[in-house]
N, C-alpha and C positions, 0 to 999 in steps of 0.2 A: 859405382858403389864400391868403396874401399872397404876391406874387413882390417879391425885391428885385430896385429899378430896378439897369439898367448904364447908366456917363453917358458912353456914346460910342459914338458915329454915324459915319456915312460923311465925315458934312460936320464934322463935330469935335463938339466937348464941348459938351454944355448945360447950361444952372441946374438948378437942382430948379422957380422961378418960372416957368420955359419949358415944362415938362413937361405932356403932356395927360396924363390918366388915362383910360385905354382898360378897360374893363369887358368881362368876356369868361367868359361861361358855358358850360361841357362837362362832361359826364360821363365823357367817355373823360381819364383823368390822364394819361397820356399827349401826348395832342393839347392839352389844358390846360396842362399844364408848356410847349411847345416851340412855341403860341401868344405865350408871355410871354417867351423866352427873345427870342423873335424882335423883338417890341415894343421891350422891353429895349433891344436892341441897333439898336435906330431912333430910340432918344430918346423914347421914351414911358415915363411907368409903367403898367404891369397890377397889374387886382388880378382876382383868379382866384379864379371861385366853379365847386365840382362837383357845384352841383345850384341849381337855380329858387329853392330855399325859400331856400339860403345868398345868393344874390342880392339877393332880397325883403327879407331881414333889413338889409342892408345899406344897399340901394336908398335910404333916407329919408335919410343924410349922405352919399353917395358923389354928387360932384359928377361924373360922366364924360361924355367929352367925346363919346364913340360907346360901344355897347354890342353884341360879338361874339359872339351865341349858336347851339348848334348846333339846330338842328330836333327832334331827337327826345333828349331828357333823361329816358330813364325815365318816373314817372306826368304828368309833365304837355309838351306841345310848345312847344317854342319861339317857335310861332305863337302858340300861349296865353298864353304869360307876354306878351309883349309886345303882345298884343292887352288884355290886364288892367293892365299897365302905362302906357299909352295911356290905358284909361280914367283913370286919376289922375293923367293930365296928363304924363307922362312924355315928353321932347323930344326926346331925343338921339337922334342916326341911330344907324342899326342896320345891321347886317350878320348876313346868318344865313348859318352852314355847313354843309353835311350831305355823306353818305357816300352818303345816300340819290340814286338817279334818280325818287325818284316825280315824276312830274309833277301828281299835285294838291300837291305841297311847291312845288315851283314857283308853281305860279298863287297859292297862297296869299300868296307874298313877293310874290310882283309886285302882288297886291289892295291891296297895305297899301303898297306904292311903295319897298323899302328893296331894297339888294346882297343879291348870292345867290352861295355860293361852294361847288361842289363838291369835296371831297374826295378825293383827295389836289389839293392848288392850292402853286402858286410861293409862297413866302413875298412874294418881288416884287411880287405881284398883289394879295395881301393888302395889304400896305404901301398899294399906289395907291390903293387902294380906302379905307383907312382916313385917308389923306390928302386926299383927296377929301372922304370925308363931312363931317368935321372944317369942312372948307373952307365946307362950305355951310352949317354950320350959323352960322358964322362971319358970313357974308354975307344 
């Protein structure tokens, strides 16, 4: 599931050149649709996968500038894809989101050094965050 981009931002209009592509895995279509709605309308494009395996498929020409996935995706975690992803070399900062409080979900993101964002979260907070990672990977 592709989202179409929208080209206007707080701070005005941008190229499609300017654009990161933000990567963003859930299973809830819901929280996936209104992830990308949100992007969207911050001058990002999303492309929007409902599952690991649509990701994976994708993953070898998606150039993404950060990768927003949620922690538990049905048969495999969050932690997993991006722990497998990682092994093939895979760069991009991550951000994982969950609904979940477990705390071994916690320690896990924090082992692997990426954002962690509880469910329900400010779209705000996402932004920063997503602007941030971007940032470092930049630097």
């Amino acid at each position: 599931m592709r989202s179409k981009p929208i080209f206007h931002n707080p701070s005005g209009a941008i190229s499609l050149a300017e654009q990161k592509v933000i990567a963003v895995v859930d299973d809830d279509l819901g929280v996936l649709e209104s992830l990308g709605v949100i992007l969207s309308s911050c001058g990002y494009h999303s492309e929007l996968f409902a599952s690991a395996e649509e990701f994976v498929s994708a993953a070898p020409t998606l150039e993404a500038a950060c990768l927003i996935v949620d922690i538990q995706l049905g048969d495999v975690s969050g932690v997993e894809l991006v722990r497998a992803l990682c092994a093939e070399g895979f760069t991009s900062p991550v951000i994982f989101i969950t609904g979940s409080q477990d705390e071994l979900h916690w320690r896990q993101v924090m082992e692997l050094g990426y954002a962690y964002l509880l469910k329900p979260f400010p779209a705000e907070r996402l932004i920063d965050i997503v602007r941030k990672a971007i940032s470092s990977k930049l630097n």
